[in-house]
C-alpha positions in Angstrom: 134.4 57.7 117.9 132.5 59.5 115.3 132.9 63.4 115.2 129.4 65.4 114.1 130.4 68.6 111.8 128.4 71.3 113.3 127.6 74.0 110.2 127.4 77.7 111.4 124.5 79.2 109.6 124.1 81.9 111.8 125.4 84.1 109.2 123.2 82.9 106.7 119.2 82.7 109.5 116.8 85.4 108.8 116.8 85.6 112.8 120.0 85.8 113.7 121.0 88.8 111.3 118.9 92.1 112.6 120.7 94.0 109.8 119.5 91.9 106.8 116.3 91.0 108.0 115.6 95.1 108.9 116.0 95.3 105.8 113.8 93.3 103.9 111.3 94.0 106.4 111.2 98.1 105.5 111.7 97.0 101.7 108.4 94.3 102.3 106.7 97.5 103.9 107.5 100.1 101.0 106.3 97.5 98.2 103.4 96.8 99.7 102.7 100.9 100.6 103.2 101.0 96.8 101.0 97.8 95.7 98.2 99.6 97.7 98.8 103.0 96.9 98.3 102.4 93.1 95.8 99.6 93.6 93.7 102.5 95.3 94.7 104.6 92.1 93.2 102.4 89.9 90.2 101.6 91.8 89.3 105.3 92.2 90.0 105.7 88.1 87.8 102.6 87.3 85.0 103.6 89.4 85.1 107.5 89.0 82.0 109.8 88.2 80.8 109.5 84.5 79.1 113.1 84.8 75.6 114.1 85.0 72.9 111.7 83.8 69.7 113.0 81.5 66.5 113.0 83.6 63.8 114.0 83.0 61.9 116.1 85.2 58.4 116.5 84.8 57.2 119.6 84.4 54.6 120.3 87.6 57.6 119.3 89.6 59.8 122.9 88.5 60.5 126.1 90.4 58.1 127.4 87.9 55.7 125.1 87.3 53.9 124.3 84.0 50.2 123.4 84.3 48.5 121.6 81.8 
């Protein structure tokens, strides 16, 4: 008669240890907070206002306009 070794990974599952897997679930959560946080940074930094453009305005259009 052959005897099967059972292994005991229950130590060792992702579901069977609340404790470990908590863990790397709020650690998963605060990297990726992070990853977005300072991708939203950059983003806002990339695409920020340059300032006021030049236009031209012609001059009938002015509070006080200029006729020709």
């Amino acid at each position: 008669m052959e005897q099967e070794e059972v292994l005991d990974n229950t130590h060792k599952d992702f579901a069977h240890n609340w404790v470990s897997s908590s863990r790397f679930l709020f650690y998963c959560q605060v990297f990726l907070f992070v990853a977005f946080f300072i991708g939203g940074c950059y983003a806002l930094y990339v695409h920020h206002y340059k300032g006021k453009p030049q236009v031209t305005v012609p001059g009938n259009t002015l509070y006080n306009p200029k006729y020709k």
